[in-house]
RODOMI-318754 format. One record per residue (C-alpha): residue number from 1; residue in one letter; y, z, x. Coordinates in Angstrom, 2 decimals, m for minus. Each point is the difference from the previous one (the first is absolute). Layout:
BEGIN
     i   aa     north        up      east
   NUM    A         Y         Z         X
...
REM end
This chain:
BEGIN
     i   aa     north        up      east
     1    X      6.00      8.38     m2.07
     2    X      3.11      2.63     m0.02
     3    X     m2.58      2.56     m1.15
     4    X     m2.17      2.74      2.80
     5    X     m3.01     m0.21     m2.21
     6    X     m0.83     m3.07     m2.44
     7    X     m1.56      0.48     m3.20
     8    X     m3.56     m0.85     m0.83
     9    X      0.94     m3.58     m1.38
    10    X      1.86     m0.50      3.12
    11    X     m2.42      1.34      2.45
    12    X     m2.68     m1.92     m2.00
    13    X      2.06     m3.36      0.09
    14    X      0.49      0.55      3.48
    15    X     m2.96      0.91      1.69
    16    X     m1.38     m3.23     m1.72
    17    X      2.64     m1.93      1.56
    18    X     m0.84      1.49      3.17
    19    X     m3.78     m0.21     m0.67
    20    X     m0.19     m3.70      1.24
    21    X     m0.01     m0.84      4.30
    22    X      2.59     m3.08     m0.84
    23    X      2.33      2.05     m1.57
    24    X      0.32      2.40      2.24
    25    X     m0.12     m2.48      2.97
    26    X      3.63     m1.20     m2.11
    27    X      0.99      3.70     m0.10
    28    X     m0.55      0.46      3.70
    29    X      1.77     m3.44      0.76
    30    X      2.87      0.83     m2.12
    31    X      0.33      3.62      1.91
    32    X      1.21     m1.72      3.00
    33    X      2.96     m1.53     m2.52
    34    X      0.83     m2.11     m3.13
    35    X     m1.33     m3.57      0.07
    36    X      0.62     m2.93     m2.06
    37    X     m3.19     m0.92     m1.94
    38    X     m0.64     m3.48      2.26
    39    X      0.15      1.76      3.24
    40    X     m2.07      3.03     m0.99
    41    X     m3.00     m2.59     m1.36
    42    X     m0.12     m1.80      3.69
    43    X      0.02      3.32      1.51
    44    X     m2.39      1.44     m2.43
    45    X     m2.05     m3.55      0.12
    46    X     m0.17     m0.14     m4.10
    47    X      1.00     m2.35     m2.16
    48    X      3.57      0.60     m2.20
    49    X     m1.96      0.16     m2.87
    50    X     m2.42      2.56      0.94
    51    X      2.74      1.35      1.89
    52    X      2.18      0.04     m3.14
    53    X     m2.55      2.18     m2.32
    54    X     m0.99      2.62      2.50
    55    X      4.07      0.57      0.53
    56    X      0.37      0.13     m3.63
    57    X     m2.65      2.96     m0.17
    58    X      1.91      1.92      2.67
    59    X      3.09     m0.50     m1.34
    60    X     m1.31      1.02     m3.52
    61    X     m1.38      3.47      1.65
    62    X      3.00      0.71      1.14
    63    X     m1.26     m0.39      3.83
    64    X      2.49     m3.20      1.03
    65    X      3.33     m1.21     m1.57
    66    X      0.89     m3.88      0.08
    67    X      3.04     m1.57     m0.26
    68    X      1.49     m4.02     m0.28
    69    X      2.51     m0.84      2.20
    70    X      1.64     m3.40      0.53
    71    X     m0.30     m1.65      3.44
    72    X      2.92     m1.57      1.42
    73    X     m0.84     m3.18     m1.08
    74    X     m0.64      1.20     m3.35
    75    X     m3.54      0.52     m0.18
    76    X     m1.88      3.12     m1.72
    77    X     m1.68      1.93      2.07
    78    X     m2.05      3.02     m1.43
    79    X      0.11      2.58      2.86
    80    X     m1.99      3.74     m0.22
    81    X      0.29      3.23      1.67
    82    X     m2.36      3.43     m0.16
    83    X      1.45      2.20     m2.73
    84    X      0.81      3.48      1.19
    85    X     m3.19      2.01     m1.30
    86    X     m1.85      2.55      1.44
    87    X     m3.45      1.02     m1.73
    88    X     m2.42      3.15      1.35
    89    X     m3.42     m0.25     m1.31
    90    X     m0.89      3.74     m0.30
    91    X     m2.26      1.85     m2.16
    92    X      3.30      1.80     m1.69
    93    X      1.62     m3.34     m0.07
    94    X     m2.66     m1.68     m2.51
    95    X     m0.48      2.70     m1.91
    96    X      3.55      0.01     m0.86
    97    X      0.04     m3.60     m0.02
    98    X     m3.32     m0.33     m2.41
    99    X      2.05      2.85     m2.51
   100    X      2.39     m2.95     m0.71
   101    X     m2.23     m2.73     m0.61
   102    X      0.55     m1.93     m3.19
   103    X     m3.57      0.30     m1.78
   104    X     m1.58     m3.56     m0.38
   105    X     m2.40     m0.54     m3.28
   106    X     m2.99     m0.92      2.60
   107    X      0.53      3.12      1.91
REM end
């Protein structure tokens, strides 16, 4: 995120991202430095799969950024780093965050 404060659709999207202990176990892995998507499941002790949907909800909220790179014997390898982002929760914050929420029919 290349913006100081998110807007409420971001904060919201990330704070749910955040919201679960697996994802940000990956966060806190992926802090130390990028990681190819095999290595970061044994180290995380997931499955890919599972792996592969919590990633996808980080990467969605802005929080990580993947990219594919080819080994040097050719094979794909998905590899992810922490996106730069920087979020204080403060009163002010939300309140300028909630100003910018797109209104929902159930809300």
């Amino acid at each position: 995120m290349t913006r100081a404060r998110p807007t409420g659709d971001e904060l919201a999207e990330m704070l749910a991202a955040l919201a679960n202990p697996l994802r940000l176990r990956i966060v806190a892995q992926l802090s130390a430095g990028r990681n190819y998507v095999s290595q970061l499941a044994r180290e995380i002790g997931v499955s890919r799969p599972l792996l592969h949907m919590h990633l996808q909800r980080l990467e969605a909220a802005g929080l990580i950024v993947g990219s594919l790179e080819l080994s040097d014997d050719g094979k794909a390898m998905k590899y992810y780093e922490v996106a730069d982002f920087d979020v204080r929760l403060t009163p002010a914050a939300i309140a300028e965050a909630a100003r910018s929420l797109t209104p929902k029919e159930n809300d």
